[in-house]
VOBA-1610 file (N, C-alpha, C; in pm, whole numbers, padded with zeros to 5 digits, always signed):
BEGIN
Unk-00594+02998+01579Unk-00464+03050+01539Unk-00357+02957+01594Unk-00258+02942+01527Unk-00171+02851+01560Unk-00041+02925+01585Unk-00009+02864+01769Unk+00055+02956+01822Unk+00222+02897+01798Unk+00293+03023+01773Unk+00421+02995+01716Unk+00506+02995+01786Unk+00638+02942+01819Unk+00721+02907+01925Unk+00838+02955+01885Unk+00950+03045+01925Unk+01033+03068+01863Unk+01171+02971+01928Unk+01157+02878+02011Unk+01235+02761+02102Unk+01275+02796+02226Unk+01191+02937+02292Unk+01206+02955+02399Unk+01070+02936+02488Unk+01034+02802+02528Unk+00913+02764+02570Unk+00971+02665+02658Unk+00816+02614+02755Unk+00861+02533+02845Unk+00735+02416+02851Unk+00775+02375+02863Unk+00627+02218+02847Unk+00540+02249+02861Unk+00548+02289+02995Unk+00399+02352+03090Unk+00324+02435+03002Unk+00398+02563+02930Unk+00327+02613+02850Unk+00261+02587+02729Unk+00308+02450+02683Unk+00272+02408+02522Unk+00157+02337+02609Unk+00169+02241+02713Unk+00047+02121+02769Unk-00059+02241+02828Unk-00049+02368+02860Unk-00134+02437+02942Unk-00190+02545+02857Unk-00171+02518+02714Unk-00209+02622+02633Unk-00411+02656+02635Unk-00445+02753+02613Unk-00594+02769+02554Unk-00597+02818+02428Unk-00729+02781+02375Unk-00802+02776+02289Unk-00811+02947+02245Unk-00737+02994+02153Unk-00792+03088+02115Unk-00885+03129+02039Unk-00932+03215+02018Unk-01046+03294+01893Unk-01029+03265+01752Unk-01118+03232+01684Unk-01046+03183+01515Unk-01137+03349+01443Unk-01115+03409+01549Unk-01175+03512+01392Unk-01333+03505+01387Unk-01352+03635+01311Unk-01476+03636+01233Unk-01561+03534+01203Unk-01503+03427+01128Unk-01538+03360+01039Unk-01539+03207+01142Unk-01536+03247+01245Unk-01552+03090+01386Unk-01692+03040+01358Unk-01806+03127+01412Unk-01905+03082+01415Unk-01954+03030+01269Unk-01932+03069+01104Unk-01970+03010+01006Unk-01908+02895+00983Unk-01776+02884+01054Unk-01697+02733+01003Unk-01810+02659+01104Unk-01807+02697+01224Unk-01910+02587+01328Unk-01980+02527+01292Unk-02065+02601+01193Unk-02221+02595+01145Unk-02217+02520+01016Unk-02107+02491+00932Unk-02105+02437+00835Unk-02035+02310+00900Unk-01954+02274+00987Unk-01902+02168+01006Unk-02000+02102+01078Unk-02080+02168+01165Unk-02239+02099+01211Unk-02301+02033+01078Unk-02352+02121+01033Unk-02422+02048+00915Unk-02367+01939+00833Unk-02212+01965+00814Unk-02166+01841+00755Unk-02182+01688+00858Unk-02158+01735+00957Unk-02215+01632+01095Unk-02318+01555+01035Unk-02401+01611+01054Unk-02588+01613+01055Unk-02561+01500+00896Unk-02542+01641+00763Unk-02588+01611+00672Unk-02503+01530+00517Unk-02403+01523+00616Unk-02320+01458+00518Unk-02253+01455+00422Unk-02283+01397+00276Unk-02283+01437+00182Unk-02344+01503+00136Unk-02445+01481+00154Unk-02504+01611+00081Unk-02518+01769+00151Unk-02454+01788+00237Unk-02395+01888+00278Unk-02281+01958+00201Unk-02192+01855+00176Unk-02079+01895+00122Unk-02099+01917-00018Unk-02173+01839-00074Unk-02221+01884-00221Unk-02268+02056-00213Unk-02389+02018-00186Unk-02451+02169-00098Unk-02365+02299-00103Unk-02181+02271-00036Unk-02160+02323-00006Unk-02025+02373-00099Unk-02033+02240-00202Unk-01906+02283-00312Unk-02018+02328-00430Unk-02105+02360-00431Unk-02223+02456-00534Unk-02192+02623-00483Unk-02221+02564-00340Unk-02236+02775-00306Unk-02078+02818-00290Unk-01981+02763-00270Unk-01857+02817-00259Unk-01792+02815-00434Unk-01792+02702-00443Unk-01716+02639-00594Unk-01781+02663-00725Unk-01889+02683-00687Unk-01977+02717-00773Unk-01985+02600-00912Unk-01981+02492-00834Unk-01985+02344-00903Unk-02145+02200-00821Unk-02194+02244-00985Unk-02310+02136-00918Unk-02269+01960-00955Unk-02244+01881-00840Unk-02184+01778-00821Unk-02310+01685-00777Unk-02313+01540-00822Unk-02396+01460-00861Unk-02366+01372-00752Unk-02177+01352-00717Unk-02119+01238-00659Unk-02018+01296-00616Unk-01945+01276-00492Unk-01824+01342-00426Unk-01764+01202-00501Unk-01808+01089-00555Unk-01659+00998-00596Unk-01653+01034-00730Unk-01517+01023-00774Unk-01477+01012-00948Unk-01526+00894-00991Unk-01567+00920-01117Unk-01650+00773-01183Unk-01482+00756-01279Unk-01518+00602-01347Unk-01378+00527-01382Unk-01421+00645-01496Unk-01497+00687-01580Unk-01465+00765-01697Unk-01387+00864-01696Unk-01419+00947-01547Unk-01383+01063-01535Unk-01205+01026-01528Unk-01158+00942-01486Unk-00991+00891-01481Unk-00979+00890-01608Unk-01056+00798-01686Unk-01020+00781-01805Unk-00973+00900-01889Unk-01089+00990-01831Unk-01046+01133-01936Unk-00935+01202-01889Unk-00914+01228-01742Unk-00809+01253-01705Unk-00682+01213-01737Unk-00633+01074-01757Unk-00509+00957-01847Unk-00498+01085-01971Unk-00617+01054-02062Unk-00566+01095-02156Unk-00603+01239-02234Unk-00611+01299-02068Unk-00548+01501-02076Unk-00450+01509-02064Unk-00339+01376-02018Unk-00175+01452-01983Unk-00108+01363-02067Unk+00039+01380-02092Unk+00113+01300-02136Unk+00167+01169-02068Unk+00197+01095-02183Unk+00264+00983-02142Unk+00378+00999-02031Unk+00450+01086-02058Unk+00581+01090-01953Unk+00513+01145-01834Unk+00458+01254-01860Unk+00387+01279-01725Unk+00321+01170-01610Unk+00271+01070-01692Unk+00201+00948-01605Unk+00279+00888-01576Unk+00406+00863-01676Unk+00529+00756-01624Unk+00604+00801-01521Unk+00586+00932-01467Unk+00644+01056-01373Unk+00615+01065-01278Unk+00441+01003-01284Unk+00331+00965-01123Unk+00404+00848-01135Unk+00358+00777-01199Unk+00388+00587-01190Unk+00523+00571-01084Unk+00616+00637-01132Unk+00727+00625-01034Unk+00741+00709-00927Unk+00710+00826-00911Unk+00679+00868-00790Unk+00622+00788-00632Unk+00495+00762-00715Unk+00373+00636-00678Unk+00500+00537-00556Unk+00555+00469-00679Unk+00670+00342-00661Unk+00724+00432-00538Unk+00797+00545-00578Unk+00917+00549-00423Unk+00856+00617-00345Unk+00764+00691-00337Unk+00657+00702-00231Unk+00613+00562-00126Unk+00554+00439-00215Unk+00512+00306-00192Unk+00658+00278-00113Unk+00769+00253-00164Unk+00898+00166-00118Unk+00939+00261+00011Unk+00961+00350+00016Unk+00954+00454+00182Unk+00930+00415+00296Unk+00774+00472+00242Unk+00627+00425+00358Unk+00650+00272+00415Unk+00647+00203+00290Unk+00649+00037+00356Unk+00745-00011+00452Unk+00882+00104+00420Unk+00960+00090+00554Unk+00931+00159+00662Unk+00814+00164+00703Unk+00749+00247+00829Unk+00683+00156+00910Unk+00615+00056+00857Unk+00558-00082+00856Unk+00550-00058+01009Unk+00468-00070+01106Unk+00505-00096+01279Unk+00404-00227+01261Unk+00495-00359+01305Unk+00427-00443+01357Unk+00376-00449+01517Unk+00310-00494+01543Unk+00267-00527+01703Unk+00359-00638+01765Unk+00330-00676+01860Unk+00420-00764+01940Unk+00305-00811+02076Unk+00345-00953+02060Unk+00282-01002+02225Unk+00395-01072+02280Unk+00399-01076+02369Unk+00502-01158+02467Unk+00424-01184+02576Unk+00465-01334+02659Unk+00411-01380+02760Unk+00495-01384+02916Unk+00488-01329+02988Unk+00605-01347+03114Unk+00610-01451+03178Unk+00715-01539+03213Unk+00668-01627+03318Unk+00579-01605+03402Unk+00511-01534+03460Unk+00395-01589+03517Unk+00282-01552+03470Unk+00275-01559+03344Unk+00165-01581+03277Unk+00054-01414+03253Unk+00180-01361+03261Unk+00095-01205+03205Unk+00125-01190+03048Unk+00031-01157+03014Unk+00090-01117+02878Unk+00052-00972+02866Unk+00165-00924+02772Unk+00215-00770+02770Unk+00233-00789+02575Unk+00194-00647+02493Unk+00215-00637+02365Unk+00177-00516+02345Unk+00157-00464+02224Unk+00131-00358+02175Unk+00067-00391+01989Unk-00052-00337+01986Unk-00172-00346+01862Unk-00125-00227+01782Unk-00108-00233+01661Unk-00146-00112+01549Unk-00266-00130+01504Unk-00307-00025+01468Unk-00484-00058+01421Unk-00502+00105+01360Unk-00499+00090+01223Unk-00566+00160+01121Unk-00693+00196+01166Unk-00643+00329+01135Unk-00794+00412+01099Unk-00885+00361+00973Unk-00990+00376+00984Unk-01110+00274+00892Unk-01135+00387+00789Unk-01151+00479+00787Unk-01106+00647+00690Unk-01017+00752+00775Unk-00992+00823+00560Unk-00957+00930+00602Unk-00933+01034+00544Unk-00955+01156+00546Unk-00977+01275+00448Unk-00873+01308+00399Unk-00797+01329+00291Unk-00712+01421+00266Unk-00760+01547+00154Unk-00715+01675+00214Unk-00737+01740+00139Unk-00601+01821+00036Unk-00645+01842-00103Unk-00586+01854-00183Unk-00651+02024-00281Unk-00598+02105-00257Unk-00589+02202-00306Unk-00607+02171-00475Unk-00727+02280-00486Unk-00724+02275-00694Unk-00705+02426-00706Unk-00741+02452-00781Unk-00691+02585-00900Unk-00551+02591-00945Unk-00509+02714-00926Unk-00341+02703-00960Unk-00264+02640-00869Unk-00295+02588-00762Unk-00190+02518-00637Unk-00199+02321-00692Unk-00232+02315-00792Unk-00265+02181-00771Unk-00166+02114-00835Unk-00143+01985-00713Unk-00018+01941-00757Unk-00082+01756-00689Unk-00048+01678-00802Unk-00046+01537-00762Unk+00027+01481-00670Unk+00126+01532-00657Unk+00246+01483-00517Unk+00144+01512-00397Unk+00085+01597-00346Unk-00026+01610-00274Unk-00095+01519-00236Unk-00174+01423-00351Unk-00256+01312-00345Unk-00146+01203-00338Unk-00045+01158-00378Unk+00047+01064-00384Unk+00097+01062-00236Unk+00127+01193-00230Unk+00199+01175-00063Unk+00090+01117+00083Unk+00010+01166+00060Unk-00115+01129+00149Unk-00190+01002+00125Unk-00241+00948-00009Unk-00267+00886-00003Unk-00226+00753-00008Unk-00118+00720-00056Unk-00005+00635-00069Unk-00011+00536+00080Unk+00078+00638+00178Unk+00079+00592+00309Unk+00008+00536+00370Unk-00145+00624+00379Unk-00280+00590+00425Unk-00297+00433+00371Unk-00286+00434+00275Unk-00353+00308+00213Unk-00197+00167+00258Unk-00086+00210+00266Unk-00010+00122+00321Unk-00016+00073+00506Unk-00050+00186+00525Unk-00096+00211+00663Unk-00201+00088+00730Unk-00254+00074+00586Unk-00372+00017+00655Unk-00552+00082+00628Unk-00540+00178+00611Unk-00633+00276+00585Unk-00802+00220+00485Unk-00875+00189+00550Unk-00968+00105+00431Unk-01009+00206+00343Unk-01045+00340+00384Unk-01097+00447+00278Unk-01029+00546+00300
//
């Protein structure tokens, strides 16, 4: 549970917080996030059959499946991502953190590394909540970031 602050708090209490109870449903998230551990993908397949009730071959989209997707929506609609995409892209890129080394006279050197995460999940809500700004906003960054997957 995520504990809510109404701005009358004090450090000590946010750095000294515990771990509360998630409910009922603690020990089945455990047990499925174990197994995804363990089993991977095919866990998660596994596991978008018994929830989603979708039997999945491949957690990736094949280029067809885009293809069909392009041309389920309209033209303006794509020209609507396309630029989104763009000022999403032009934002982020001003976030850019380079690193820095410097050397002191006596020969210490002092800097600071950025270093991308090598993946990363985003999740994106389907049924009636589904919205592409979702995937644009998340993935956009990630991948300017640095992000290899």
């Amino acid at each position: 549970m995520i504990k809510i602050f109404d701005g009358e708090f004090s450090v000590e209490s946010v750095l000294n917080r515990q771990i509360q109870s998630y409910g009922e449903f603690e020990q089945s998230v455990k047990q499925i996030i174990a197994d995804v551990v363990k089993n991977k993908d095919k866990a998660v397949l596994s596991y978008t059959k018994k929830f989603d009730g979708v039997n999945l071959n491949s957690l990736e989209v094949s280029a067809e499946e885009i293809e069909q997707a392009k041309q389920s929506v309209s033209a303006d609609f794509l020209a609507i991502l396309k630029e989104s995409a763009e000022n999403i892209k032009f934002f982020h890129e001003k976030q850019i953190k380079r690193g820095f080394e410097v050397t002191k006279d006596d020969g210490v050197v002092l800097g600071q590394k950025y270093t991308p995460i090598e993946k990363a999940g985003i999740y994106v809500p389907g049924g009636t909540a589904s919205y592409p700004s979702t995937v644009l906003m998340n993935a956009i960054p990630a991948k300017i970031a640095g992000v290899g997957e």
